[in-house]
C-alpha positions as CSV (number, residue, x, y, z in Angstrom):
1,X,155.7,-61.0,28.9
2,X,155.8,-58.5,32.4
3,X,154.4,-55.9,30.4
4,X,157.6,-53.8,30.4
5,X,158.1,-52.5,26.9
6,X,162.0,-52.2,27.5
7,X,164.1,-49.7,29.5
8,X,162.5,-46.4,30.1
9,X,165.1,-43.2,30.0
10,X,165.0,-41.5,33.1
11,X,166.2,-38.0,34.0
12,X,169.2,-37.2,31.6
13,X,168.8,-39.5,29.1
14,X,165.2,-38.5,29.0
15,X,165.7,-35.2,28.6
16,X,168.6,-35.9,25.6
17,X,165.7,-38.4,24.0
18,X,163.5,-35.5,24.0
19,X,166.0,-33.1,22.6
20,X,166.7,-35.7,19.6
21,X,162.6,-35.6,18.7
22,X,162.7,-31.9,18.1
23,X,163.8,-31.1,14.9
24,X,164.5,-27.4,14.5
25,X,167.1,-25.4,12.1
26,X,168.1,-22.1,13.5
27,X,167.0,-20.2,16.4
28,X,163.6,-19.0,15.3
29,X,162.5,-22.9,14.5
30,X,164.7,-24.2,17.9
31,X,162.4,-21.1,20.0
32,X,159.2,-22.1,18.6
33,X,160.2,-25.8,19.2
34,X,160.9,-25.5,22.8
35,X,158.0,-22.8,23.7
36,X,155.3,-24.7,25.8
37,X,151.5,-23.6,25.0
38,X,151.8,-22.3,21.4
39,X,151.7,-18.8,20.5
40,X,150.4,-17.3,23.8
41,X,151.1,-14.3,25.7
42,X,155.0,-14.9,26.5
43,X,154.7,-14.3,30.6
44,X,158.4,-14.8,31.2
45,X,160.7,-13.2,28.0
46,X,163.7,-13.2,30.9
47,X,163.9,-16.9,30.5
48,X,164.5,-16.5,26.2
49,X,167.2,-13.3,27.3
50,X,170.2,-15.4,27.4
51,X,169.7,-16.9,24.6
52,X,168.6,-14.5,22.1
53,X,171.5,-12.2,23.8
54,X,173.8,-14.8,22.5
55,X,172.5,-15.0,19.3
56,X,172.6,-10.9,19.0
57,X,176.2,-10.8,20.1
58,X,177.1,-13.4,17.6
59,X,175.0,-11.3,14.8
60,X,177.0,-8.2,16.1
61,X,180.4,-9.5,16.7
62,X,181.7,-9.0,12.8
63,X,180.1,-5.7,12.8
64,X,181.5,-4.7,15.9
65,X,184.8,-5.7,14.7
66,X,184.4,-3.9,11.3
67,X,183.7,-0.4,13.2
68,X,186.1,-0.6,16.2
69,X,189.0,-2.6,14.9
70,X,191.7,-3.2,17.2
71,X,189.9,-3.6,20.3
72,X,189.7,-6.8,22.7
73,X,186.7,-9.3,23.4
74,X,185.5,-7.8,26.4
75,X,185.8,-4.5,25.6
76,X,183.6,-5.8,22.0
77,X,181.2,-7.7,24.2
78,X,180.8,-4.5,26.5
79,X,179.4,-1.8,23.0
80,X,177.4,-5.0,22.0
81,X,175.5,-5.4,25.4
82,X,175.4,-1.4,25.2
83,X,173.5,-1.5,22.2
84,X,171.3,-4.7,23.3
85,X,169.5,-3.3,26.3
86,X,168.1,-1.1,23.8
87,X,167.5,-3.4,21.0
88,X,164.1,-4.1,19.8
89,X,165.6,-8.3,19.5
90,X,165.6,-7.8,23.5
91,X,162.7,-9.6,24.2
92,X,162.3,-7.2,27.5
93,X,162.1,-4.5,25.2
94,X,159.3,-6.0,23.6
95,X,156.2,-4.7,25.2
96,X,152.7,-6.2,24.7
């Protein structure tokens, strides 16, 4: 043979090859999955914000809509990210 041991993924389908290795349920397992270095110091929480955010507004959006019924998606999304920037699940909140 050349020595090739068949196509190599490049770029995308690399990165979606990778993605198919990790096998995570929920976000704690998918977080822990993707972190780079183990349990370390976590230098840059600003990269996790936007997705822990999204998982807090989905965690408040039924309670949201139990205590303010009636009222539309933005102005929901707007008492949620109220209540976020002081969450202790903000992981700038979160001091070390």
């Amino acid at each position: 043979g050349d020595g090739e041991d068949g196509p190599v993924a490049v770029g995308r389908a690399a990165n979606i090859a990778s993605m198919a290795d990790v096998q995570a349920s929920g976000l704690d397992s998918a977080l822990s999955a993707l972190s780079v270095g183990g349990s370390g110091d976590d230098k840059h929480p600003e990269k996790r914000m936007k997705a822990a955010y999204k998982a807090y507004e989905e965690k408040m959006m039924p309670e949201m809509k139990q205590q303010y019924p009636g009222l539309k998606r933005q102005q929901y999304l707007d008492k949620i990210f109220a209540l976020w920037k002081k969450s202790s699940e903000n992981p700038m909140n979160q001091q070390s």
